[in-house]
ROSEVEX-537351 format. One line per field, with one value per residue: x, y negated, z negated of N, C-alpha, C, O in turn; residue in three letters. Coordinates in steps of 0.001 Angstrom, whole numbers, always signed. Layout:
<zapas>
n.east <- [X;...] $
n.north <- [Y;...] $
n.up <- [Z;...] $
ca.east <- [X;...] $
ca.north <- [Y;...] $
ca.up <- [Z;...] $
c.east <- [X;...] $
c.north <- [Y;...] $
c.up <- [Z;...] $
o.east <- [X;...] $
o.north <- [Y;...] $
o.up <- [Z;...] $
resn <- [ALA;...] $
</zapas>
This chain:
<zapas>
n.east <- [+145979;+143685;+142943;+140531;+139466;+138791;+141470;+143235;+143236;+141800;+141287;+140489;+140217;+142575;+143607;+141945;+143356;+145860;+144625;+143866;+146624;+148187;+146571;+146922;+149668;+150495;+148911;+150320;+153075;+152215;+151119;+154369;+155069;+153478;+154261;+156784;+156239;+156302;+159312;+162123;+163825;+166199;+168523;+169166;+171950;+174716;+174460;+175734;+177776;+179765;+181899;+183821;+185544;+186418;+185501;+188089;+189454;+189641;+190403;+189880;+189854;+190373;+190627;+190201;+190704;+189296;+189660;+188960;+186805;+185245;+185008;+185188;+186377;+185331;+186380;+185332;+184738;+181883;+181467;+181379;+181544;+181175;+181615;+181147;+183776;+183139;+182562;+179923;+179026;+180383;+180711;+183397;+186388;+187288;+189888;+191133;+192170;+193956;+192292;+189525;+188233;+188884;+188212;+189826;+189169;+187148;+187757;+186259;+185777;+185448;+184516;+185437;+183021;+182158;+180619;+179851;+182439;+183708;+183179;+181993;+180428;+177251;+175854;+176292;+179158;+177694;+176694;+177181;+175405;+175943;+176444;+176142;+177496;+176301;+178428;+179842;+181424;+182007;+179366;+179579;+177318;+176858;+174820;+172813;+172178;+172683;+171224;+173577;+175723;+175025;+175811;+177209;+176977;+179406] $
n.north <- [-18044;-20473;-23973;-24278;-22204;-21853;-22900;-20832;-21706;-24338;-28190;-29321;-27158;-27256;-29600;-29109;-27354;-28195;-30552;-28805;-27785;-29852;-30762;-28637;-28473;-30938;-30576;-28431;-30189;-31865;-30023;-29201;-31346;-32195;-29807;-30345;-32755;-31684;-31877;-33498;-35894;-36891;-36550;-36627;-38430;-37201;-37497;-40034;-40550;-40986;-39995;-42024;-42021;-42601;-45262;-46533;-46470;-48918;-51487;-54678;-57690;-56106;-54394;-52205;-50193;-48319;-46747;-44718;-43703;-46643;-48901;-51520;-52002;-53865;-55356;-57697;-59903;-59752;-57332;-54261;-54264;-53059;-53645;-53336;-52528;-52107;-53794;-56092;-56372;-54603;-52203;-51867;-51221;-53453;-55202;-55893;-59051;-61836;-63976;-62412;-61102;-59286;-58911;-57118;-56235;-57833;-60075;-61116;-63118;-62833;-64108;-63609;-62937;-61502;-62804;-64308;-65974;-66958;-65928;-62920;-61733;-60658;-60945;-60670;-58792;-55488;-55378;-52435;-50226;-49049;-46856;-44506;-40911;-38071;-37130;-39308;-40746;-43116;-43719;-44392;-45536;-45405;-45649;-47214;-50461;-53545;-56916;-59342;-60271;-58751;-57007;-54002;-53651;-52499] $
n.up <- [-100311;-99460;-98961;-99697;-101867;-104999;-107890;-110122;-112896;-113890;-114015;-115729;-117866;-118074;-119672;-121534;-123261;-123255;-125235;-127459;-127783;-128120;-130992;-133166;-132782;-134289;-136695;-137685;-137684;-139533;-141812;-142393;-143693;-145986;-147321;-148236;-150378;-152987;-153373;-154460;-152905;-153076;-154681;-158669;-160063;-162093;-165416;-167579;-169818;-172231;-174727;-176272;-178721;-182334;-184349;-185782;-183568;-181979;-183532;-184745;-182303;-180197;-176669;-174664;-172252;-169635;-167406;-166028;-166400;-165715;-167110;-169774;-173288;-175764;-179087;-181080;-183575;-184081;-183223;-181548;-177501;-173912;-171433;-167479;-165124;-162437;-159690;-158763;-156112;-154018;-154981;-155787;-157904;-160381;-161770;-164598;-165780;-167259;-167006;-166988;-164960;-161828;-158662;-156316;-153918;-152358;-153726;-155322;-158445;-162512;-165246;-168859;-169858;-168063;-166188;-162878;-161529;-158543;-155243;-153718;-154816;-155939;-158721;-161991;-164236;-165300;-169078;-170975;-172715;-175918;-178581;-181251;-182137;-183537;-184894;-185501;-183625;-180983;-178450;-174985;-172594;-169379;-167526;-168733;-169472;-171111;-172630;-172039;-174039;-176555;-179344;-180391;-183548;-186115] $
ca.east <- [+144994;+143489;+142455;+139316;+139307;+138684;+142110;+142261;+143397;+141095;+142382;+139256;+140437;+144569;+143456;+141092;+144397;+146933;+144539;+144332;+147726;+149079;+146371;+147403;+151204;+150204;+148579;+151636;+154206;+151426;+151336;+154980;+155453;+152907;+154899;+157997;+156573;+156858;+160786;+163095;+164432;+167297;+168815;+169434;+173688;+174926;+174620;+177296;+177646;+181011;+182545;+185180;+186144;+186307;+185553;+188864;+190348;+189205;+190848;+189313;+190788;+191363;+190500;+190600;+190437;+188477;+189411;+188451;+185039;+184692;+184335;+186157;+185527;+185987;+186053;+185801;+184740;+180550;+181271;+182067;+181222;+181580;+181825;+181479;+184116;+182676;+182212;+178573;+179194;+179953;+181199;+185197;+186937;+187821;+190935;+191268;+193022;+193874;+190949;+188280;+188152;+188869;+188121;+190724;+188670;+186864;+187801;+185009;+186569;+184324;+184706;+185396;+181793;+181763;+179793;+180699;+182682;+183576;+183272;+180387;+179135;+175731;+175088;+177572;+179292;+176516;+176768;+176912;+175069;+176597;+175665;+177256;+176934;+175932;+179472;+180606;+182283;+181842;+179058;+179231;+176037;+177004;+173898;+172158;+172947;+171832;+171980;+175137;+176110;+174773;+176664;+176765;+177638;+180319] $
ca.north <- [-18904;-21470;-25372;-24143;-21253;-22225;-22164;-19995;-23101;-25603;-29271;-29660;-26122;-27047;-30521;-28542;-26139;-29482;-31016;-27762;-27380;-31125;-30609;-27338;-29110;-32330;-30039;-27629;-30864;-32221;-28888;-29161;-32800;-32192;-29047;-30987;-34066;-32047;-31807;-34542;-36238;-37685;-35872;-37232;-37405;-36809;-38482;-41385;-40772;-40933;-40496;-43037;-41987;-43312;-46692;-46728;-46532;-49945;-52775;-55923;-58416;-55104;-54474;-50684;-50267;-46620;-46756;-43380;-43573;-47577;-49863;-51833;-51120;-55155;-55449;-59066;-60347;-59459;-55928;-53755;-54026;-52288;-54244;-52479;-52886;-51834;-55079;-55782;-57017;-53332;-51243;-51209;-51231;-54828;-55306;-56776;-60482;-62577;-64833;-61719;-59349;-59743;-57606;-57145;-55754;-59126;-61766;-62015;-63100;-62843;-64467;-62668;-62238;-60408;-63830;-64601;-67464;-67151;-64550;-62712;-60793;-61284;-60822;-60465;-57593;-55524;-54496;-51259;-50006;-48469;-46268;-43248;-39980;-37530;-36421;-40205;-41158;-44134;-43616;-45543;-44446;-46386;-45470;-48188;-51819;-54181;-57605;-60129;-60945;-57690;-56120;-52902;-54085;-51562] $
ca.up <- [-100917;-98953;-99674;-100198;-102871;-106451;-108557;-111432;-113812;-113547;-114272;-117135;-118948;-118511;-120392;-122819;-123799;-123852;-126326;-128454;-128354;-129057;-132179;-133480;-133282;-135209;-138011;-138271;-138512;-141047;-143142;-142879;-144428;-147015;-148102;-148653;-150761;-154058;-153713;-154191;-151403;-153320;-156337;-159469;-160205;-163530;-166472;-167552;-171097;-172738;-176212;-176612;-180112;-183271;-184483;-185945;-182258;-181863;-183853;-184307;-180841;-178958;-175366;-174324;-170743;-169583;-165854;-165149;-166624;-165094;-168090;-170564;-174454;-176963;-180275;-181686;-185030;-183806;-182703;-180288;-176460;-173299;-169434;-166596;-163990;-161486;-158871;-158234;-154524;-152797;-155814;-156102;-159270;-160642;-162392;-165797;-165842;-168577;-167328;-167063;-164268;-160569;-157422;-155325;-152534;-151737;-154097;-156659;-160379;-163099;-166761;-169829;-170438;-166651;-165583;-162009;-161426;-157632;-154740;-153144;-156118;-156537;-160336;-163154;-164744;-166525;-170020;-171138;-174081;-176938;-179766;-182097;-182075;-185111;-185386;-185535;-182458;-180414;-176678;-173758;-171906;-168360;-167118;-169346;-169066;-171786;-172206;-171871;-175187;-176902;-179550;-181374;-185011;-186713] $
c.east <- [+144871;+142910;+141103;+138411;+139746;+140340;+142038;+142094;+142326;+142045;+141621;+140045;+141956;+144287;+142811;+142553;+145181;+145887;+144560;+145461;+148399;+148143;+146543;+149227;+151439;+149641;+149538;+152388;+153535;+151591;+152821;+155689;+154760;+153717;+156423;+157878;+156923;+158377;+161417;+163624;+166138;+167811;+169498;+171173;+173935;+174712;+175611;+177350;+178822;+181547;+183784;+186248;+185465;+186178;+186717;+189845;+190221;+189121;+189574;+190167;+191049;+190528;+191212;+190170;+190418;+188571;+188822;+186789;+184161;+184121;+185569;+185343;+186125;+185518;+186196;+184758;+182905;+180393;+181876;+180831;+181596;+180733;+182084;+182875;+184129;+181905;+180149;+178215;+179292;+180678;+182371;+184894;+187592;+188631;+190557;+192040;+192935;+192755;+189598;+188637;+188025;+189265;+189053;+190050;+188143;+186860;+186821;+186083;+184885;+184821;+185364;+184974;+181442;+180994;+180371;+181388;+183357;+183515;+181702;+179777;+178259;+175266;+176605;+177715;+178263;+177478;+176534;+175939;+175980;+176466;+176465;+176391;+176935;+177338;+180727;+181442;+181343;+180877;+178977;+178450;+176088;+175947;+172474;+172641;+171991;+172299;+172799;+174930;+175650;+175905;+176847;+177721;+178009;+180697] $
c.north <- [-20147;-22595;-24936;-23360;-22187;-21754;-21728;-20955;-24002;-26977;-29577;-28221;-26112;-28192;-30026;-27832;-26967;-29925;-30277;-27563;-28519;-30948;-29534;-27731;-29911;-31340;-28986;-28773;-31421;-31241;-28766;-29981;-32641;-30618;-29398;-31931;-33437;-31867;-33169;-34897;-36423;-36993;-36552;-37268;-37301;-37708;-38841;-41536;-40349;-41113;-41120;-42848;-42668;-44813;-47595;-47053;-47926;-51592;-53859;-56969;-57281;-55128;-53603;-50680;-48774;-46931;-45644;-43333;-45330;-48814;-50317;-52230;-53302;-55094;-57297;-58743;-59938;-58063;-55689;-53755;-53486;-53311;-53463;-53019;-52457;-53163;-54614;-56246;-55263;-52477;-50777;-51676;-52878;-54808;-56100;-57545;-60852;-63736;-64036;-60935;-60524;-58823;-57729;-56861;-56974;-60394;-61708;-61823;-63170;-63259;-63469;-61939;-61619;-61391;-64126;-65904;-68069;-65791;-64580;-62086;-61641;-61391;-60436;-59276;-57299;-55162;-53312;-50937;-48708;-47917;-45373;-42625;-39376;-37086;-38158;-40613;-41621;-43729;-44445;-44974;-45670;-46378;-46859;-49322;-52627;-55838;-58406;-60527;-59872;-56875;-54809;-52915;-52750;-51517] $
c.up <- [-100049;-99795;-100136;-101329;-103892;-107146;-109848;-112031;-113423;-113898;-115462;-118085;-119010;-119673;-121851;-123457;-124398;-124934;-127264;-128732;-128957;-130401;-133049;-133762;-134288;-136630;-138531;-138794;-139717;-142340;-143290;-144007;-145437;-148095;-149071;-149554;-152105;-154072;-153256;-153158;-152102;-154570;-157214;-159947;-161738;-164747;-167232;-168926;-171636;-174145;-176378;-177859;-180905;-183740;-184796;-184505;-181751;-182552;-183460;-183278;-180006;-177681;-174834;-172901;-170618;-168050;-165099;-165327;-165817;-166402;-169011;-172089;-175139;-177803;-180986;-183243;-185389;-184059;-182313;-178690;-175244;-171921;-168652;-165882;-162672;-160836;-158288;-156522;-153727;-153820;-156363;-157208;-159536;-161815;-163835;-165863;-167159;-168412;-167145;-166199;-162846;-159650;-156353;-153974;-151447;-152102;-154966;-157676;-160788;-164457;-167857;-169969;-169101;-165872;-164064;-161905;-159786;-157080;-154254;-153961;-156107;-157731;-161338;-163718;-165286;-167739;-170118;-172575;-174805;-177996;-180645;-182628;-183439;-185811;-185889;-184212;-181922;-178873;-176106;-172979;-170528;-167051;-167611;-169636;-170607;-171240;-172272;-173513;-176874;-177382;-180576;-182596;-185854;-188301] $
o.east <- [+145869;+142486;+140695;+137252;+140654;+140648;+141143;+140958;+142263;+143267;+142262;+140444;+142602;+144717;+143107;+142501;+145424;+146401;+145209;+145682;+149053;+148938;+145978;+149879;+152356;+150222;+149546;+152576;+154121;+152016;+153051;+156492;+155476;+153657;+156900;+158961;+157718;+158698;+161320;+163936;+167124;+167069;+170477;+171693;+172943;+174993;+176415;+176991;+178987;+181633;+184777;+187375;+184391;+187058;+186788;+190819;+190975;+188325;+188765;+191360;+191894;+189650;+192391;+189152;+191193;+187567;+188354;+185888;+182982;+183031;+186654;+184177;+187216;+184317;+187268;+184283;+182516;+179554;+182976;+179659;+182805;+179540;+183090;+183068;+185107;+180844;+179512;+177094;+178392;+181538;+182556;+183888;+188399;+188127;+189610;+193122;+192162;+192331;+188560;+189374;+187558;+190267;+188873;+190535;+188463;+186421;+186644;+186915;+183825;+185757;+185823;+185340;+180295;+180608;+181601;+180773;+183538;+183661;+180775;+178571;+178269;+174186;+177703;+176723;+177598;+178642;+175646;+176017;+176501;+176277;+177661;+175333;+177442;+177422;+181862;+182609;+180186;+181644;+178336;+178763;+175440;+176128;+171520;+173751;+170881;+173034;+173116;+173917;+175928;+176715;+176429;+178839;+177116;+181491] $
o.north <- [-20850;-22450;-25472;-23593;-23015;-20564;-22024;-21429;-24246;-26908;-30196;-28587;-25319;-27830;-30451;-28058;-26909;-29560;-30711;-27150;-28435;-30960;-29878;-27336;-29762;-31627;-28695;-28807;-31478;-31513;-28191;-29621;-33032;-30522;-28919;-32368;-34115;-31631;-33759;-34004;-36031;-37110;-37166;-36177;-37367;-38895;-37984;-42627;-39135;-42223;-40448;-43329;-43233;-45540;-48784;-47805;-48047;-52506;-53936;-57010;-57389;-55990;-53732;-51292;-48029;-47358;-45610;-43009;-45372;-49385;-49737;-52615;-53786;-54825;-57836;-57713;-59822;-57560;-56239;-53381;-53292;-53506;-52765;-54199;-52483;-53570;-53668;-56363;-54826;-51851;-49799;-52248;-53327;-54415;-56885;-56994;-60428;-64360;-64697;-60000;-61651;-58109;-58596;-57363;-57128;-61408;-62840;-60928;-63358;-62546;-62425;-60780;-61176;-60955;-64184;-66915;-69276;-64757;-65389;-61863;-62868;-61966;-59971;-58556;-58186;-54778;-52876;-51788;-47727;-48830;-45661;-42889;-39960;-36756;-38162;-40671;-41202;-43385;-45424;-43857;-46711;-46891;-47231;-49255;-52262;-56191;-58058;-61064;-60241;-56258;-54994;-52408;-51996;-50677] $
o.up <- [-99891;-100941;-101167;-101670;-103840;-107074;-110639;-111998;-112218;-114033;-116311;-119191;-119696;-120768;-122969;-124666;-125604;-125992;-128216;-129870;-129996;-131341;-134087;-134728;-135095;-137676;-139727;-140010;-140798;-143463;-144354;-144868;-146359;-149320;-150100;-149943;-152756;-155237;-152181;-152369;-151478;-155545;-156790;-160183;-162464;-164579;-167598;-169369;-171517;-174671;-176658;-177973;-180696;-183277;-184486;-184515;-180787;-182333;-182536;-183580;-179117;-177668;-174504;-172576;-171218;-167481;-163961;-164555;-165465;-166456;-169057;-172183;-174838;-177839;-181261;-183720;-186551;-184806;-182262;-178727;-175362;-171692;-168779;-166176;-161926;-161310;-157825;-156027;-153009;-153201;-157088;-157628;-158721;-162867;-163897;-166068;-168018;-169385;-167123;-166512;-162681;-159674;-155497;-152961;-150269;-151559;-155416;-157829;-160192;-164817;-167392;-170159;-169041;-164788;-164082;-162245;-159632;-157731;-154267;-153860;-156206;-157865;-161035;-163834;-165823;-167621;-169386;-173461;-174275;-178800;-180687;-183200;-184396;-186994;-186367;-184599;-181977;-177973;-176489;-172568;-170636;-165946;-166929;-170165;-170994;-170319;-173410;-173959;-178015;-176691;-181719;-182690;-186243;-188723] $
resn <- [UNK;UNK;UNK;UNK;UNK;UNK;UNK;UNK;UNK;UNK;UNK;UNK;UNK;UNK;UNK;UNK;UNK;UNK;UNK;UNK;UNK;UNK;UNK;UNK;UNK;UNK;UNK;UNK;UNK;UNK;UNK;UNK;UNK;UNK;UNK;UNK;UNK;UNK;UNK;UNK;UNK;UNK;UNK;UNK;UNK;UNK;UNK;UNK;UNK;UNK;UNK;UNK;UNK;UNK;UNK;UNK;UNK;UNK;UNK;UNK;UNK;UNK;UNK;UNK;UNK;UNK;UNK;UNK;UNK;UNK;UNK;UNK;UNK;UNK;UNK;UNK;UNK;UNK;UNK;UNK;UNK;UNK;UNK;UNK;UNK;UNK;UNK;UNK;UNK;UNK;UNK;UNK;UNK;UNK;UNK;UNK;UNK;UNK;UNK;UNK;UNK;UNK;UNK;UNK;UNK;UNK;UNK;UNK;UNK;UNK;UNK;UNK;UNK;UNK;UNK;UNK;UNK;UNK;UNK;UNK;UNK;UNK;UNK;UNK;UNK;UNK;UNK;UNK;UNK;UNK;UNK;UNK;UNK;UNK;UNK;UNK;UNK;UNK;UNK;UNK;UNK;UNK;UNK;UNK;UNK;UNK;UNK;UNK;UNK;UNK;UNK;UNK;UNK;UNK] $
</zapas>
């Protein structure tokens, strides 16, 4: 083949093929992204709902500590309530003190009422909400937060 014979390819019909083919790519990854939006990206985890017992389990002045489930259950002269302890700064477990709750991981304390009173937490223990079930026994649903000072009268 010399400089002077036509090649087969042209440089107009390789450009015509590259743009057919980069658009023919762009509308496959499109039809693939639009196939994916109805499924969850993120899945939902279980639901945080706990029977504590009886109302009887729960003295008036008591202060039941649920470490495995992440909360602490009080009964005063109002009600009964339920504090997370779960630190709102990066998620460890915060101890129960005789002046409220305090995170060992980075130092936040928090009040009684879970209020902060130093540390890097950003926001104060939540509440839990609290209700009872048809069979009588006590739920902590730690999925639902109410708010501070909220109590479920017994």
């Amino acid at each position: 083949m010399s400089r002077l014979d036509e090649p087969s390819v042209t440089r107009r019909s390789f450009l015509s093929m590259s743009a057919i083919g980069s658009f023919l790519a762009a509308l496959a990854v499109a039809a693939a992204g639009a196939l994916r939006l109805p499924n969850p990206t993120v899945l939902p985890g279980p639901v945080r709902r706990y029977k504590i017992g009886p109302l009887e389990r729960f003295p008036v002045g008591s202060q039941t500590a649920l470490p495995e489930e992440g909360f602490v259950v009080f009964r005063d002269a109002r009600g009964l309530y339920a504090i997370s302890t779960i630190c709102t700064h990066l998620g460890c477990t915060a101890a129960v003190t005789a002046q409220g709750f305090a995170c060992p991981c980075h130092g936040s304390k928090f009040d009684a009422t879970g209020r902060v009173v130093e540390g890097p937490a950003p926001r104060a223990l939540p509440w839990l909400e609290l209700s009872r079930a048809a069979d009588g026994q006590l739920i902590v649903c730690a999925d639902n937060e109410v708010s501070s000072g909220t109590h479920f009268e017994a």
